[in-house]
C-alpha atoms as one frame of an Amber mdcrd trajectory, in Angstrom:
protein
 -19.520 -38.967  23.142 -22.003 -41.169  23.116 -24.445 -38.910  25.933 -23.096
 -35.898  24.149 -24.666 -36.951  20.628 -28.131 -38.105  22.718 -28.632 -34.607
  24.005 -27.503 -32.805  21.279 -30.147 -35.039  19.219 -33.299 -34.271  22.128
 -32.503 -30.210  21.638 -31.810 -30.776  17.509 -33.473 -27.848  16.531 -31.764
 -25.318  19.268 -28.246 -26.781  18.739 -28.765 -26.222  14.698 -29.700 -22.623
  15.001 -26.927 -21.988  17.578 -24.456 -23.500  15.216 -25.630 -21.933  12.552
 -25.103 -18.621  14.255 -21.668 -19.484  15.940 -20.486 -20.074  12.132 -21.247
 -16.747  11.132 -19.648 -15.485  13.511 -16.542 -17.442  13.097 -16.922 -16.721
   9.278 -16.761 -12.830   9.541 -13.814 -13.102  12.425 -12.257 -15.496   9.036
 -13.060 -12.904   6.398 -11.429 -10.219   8.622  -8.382 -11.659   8.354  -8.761
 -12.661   4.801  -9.632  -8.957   3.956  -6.704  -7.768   5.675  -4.656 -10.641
   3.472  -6.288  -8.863   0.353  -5.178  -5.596   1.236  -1.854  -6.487   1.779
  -2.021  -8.747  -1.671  -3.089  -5.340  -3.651  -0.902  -2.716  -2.006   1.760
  -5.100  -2.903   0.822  -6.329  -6.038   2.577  -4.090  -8.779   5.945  -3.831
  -6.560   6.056  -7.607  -6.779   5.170  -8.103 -10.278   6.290  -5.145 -12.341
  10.244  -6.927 -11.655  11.860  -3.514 -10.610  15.176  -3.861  -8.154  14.985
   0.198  -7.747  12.655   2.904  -7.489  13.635   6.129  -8.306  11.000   8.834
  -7.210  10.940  12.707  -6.540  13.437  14.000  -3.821  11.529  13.797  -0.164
   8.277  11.633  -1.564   7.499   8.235  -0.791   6.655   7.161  -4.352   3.795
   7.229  -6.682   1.850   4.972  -4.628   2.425   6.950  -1.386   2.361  10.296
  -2.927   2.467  12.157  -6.112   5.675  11.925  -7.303   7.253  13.950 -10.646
  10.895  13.050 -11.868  11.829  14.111 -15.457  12.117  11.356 -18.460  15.548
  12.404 -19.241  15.943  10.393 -15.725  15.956   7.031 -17.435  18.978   7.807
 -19.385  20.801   8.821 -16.302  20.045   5.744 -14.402  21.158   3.709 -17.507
  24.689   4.910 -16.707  25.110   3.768 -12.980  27.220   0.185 -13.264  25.352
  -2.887 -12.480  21.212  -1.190 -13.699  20.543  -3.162 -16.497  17.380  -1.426
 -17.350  15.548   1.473 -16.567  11.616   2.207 -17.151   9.346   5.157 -17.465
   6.718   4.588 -14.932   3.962   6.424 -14.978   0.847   5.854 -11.973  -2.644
   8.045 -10.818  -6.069   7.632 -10.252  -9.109   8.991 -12.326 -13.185   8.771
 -11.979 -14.982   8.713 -15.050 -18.436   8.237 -15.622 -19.934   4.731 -17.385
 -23.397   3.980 -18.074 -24.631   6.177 -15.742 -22.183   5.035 -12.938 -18.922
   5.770 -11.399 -15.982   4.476 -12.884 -12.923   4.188 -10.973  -9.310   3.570
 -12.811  -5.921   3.333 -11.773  -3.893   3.655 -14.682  -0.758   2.580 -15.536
   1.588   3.603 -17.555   4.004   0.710 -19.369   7.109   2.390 -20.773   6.349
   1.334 -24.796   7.754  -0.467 -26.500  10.637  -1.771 -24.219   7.098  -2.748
 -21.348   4.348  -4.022 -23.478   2.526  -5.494 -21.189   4.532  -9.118 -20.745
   4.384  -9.355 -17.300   0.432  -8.900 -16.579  -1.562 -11.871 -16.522  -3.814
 -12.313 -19.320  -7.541 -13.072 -18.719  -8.081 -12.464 -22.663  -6.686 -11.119
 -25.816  -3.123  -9.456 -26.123  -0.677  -7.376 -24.832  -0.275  -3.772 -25.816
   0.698  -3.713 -29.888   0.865  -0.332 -30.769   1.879   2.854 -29.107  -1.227
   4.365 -28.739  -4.783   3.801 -27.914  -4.916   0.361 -26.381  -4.854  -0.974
 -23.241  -5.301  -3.631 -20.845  -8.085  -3.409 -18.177  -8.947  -5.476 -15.344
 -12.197  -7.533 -15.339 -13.491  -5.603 -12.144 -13.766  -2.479 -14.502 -16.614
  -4.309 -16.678 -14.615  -4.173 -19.889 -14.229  -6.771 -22.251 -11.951  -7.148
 -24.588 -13.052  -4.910 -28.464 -14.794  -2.685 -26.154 -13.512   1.754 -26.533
 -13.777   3.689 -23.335 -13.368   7.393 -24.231 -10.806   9.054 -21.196  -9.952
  12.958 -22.297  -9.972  13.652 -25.892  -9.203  10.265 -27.092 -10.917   6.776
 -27.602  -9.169   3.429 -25.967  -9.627  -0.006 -27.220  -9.267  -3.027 -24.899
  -6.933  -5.440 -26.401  -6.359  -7.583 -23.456  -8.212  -8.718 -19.499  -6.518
  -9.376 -16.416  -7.819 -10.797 -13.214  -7.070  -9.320  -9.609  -4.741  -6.717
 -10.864  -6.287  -3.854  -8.173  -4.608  -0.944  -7.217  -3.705  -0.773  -3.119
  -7.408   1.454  -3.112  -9.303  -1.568  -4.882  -9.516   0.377  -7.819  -8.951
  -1.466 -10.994  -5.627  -1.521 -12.696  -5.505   0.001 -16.310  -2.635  -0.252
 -18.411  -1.605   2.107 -20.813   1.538   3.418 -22.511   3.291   5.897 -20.859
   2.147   8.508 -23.649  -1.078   7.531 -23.402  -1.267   7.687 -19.531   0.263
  11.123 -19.211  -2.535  12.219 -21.916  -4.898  11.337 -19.563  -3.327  12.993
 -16.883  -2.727  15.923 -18.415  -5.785  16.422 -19.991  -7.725  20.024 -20.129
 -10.656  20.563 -21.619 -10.729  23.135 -25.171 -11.800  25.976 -23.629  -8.586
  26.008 -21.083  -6.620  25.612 -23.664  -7.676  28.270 -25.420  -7.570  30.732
 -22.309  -3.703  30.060 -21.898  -2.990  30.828 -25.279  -4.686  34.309 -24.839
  -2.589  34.296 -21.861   0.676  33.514 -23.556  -0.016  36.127 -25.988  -0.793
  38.555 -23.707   2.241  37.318 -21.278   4.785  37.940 -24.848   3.175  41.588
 -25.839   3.882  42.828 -22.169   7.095  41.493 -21.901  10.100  43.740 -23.967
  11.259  40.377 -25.780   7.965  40.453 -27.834   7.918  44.639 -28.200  11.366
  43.958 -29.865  10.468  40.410 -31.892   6.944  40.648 -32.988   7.548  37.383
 -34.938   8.082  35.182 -31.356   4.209  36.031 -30.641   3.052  33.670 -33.380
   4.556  30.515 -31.229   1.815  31.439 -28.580  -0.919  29.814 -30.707   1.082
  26.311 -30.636   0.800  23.822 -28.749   2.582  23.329 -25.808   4.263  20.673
 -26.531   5.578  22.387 -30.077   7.308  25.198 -27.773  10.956  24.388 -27.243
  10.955  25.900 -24.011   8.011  23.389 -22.589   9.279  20.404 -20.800   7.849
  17.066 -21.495   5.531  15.794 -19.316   7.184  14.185 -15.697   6.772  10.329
 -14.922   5.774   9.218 -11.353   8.627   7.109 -11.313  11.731   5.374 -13.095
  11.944   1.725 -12.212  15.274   0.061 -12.402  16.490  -3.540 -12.993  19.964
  -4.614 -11.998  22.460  -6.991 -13.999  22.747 -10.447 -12.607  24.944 -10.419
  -9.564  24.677  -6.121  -8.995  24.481  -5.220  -5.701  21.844  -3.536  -5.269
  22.200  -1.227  -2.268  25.796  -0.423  -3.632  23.191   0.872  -7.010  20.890
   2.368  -4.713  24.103   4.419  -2.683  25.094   5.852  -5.943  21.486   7.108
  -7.165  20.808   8.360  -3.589  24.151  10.667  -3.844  21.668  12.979  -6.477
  20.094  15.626  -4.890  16.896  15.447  -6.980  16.122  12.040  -6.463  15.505
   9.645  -3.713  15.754   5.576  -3.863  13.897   2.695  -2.596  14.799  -0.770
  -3.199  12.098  -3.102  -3.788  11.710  -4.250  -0.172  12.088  -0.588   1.150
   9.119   0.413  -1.193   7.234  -2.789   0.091   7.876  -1.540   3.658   6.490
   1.832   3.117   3.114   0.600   1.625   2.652  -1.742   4.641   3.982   0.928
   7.334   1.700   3.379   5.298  -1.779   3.301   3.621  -2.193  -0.512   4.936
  -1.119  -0.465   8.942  -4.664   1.852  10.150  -6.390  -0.653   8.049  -4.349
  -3.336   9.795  -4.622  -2.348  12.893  -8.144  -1.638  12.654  -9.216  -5.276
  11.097  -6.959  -7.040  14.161  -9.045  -5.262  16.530 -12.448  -5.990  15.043
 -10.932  -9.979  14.798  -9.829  -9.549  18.853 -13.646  -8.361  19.833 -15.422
 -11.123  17.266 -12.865 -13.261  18.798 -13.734 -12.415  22.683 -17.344 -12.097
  21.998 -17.912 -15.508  19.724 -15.730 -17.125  23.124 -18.340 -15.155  25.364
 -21.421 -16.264  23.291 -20.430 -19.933  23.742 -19.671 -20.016  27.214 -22.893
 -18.257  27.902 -24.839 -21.172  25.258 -23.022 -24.081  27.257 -23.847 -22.754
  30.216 -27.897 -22.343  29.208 -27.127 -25.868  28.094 -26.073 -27.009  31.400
 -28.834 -25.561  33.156 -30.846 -27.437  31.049 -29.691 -30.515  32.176 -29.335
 -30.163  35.869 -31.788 -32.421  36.697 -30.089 -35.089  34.659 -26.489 -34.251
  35.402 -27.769 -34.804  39.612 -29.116 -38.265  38.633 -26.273 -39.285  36.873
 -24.393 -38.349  39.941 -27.107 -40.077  42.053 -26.572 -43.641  40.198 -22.811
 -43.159  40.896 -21.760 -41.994  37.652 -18.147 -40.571  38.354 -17.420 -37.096
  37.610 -15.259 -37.738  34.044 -18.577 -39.104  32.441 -20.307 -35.555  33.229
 -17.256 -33.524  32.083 -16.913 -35.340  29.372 -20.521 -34.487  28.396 -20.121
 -30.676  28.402 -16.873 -30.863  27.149 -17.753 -33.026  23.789 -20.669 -30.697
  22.908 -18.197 -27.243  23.042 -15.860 -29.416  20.957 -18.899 -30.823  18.804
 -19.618 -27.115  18.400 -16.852 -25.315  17.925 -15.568 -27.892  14.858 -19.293
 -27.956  13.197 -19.491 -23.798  13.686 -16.161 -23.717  11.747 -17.100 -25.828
   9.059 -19.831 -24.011   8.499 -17.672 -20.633   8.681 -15.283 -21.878   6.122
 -18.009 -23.681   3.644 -19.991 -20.378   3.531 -16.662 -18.169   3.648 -16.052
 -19.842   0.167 -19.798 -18.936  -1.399 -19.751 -15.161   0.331 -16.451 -13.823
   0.269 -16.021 -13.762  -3.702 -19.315 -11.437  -3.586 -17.326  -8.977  -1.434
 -15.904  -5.486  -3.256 -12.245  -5.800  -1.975 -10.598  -9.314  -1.992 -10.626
 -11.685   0.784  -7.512 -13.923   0.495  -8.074 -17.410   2.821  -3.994 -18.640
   3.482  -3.808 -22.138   5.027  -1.879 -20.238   7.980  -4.429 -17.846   8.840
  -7.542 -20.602   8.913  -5.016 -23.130  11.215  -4.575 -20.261  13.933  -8.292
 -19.490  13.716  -8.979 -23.063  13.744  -6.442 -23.751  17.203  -8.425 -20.186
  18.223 -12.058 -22.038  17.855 -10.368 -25.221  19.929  -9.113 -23.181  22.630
 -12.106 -20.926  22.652 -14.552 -24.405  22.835 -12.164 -25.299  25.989 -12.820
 -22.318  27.667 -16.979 -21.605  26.877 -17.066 -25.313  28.581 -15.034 -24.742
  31.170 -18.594 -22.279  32.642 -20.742 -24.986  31.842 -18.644 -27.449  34.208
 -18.081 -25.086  37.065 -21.978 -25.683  37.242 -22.150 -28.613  36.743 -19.933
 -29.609  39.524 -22.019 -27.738  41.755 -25.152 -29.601  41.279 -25.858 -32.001
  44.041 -27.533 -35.481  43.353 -29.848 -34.661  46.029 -31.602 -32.216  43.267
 -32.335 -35.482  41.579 -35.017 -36.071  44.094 -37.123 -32.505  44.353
């Protein structure tokens, strides 16, 4: 160690700068995988928090996070009577773009089913859960709303009552959470002039047709709202979520629901599977081959830096053998350094990892796991880059100490 530290001290300046750069490297082949960890954190985020057993979703869909999904209301009630549920949820999911101070303002909103869901389960930042039916909600700080501020989505004006933190949708989007009501109304929501034009059409629709010739009367109800007309369904959910009574099996629950041919069922880790076998595995399989080339090319950029190291010293590594010195004392040399830089490169990965990644739009999530394989990576990777440098080295002859 001790002729390792001596060079490394009479070429400072180059061994700073290349150990600078070997950290960034190592730090973006470390936020890779910490992305990737983020992703799968979000995707996964609502099915592991919102306490559901079951997911009930629209015959042949994956679910509202796969797919749009519709399923009536009157679903809940039917759920309720399957033995072992012990509750069953309105669940209501989508994504909307609004515009906010001049910039885009992405939202995925989420619809709590009010007032059994009021909000108990999200992680307050700030303020409150949901209080009232309408017209609150609870917003994520990555939206850039505080709590008393209004955000105006469709016809109607939203207070924030209450902030979360790292509640993101498996898109990044911020999570929003509304009342079922209130998220629907923002689903559903068509500007004046539409409405208007389908109420011209529903007259027109009830003259043509022989009931209105006969009933004149039944022509008045075409001027009502839609959801004053008996014959207008309520609005669908995305979803009905399902708990199950202590001890319930619950693929014996999810047999029974399955058996309904307008429905299909996902437990909770089925549902889990399908957002990691869907949306997430391109992503995943895309970030593990960007880590494999960082990987291969910070191991190539080492060898290569040893190696300009060793040629360095050929001059000194022949008199060393010239005086005798045997040939542990030279591998030792080359070896120490890769070893010396390798360990600095990843403390300086993981030091500016910590200041950087929180800047980043999408999460990067650091486990304990994922920096011990990258840190057995960096050791096996400083074996190898030195293993160049001594090849050379072992061809030098002490003879070359002499021209």
């Amino acid at each position: 160690m001790n002729l390792a530290t001596k060079d490394i001290r009479h070429n400072l300046g180059r061994f700073v700068l290349t150990t600078v750069g070997i950290g960034m490297l190592l730090m973006i082949v470390m936020g890779m995988g910490g992305i990737y960890r983020g992703i799968v954190e979000d995707a996964t985020l609502l099915i592991d928090r919102i306490g559901a057993d079951v997911w009930i979703v629209q015959r042949s869909t994956r679910g509202p996070f796969a797919e749009v999904s519709r399923v009536p209301p009157s679903l809940v009630h039917r759920a309720l009577t399957v033995p072992g549920v012990h509750s069953a949820r309105e669940f209501v999911y989508h994504t909307i773009q609004r515009e906010r101070d001049g910039k885009p303002l992405r939202i995925a909103v989420l619809g709590l089913s009010w007032p059994t869901d009021k909000g108990e389960w999200v992680p307050l930042t700030a303020g409150r859960q949901l209080g009232q039916a309408h017209f609150e909600m609870i917003a994520d700080e990555s939206l850039g709303l505080a709590v008393g501020q209004q955000i105006t989505l469709g016809k109607e004006t939203y207070s924030v009552v209450g902030t979360t933190s790292s509640m993101i949708s498996s898109g990044g989007d911020g999570l929003g959470f509304f009342t079922v009501a209130d998220a629907q109304s923002i689903q559903f929501d068509v500007p004046g002039e539409a409405v208007r034009l389908e109420r011209a059409a529903r007259q027109a629709r009830g003259e043509r047709s022989e009931l209105g010739a006969k009933q004149p009367a039944l022509l008045d109800n075409t001027a009502k709202p839609g959801v004053e007309l008996p014959a207008i369904a309520r609005p669908q959910l995305s979803a009905v979520v399902v708990a199950l009574s202590p001890g319930a099996d619950v693929q014996q629950v999810a047999n029974i629901i399955s058996g309904w041919d307008d429905v299909s069922v996902f437990t909770k880790s089925g549902q889990r599977e399908l957002l990691l076998k869907g949306s997430v595995e391109k992503i995943r399989r895309q970030i593990g081959l960007f880590r494999v080339l960082l990987t291969v090319i910070a191991g190539i950029i080492m060898a290569l830096i040893l190696y300009t190291l060793t040629l360095d010293k050929i001059h000194s590594i022949a008199l060393l053998k010239l005086i005798g010195a045997p040939n542990t004392v030279i591998l030792g040399l080359i070896m120490q350094q890769a070893l010396i830089l390798g360990t600095i490169g990843f403390g300086i990965a993981y030091a500016l990892g910590r200041r950087v990644f929180p800047m980043f739009p999408r999460r990067v999530i650091l486990t304990e796991s994922d920096l011990l394989q990258l840190a057995m990576i960096v050791l096996a990777i400083s074996v190898g880059a030195s293993l160049l440098g001594i090849w050379k080295a072992m061809q030098v002859s002490p003879n070359e100490a002499l021209s």
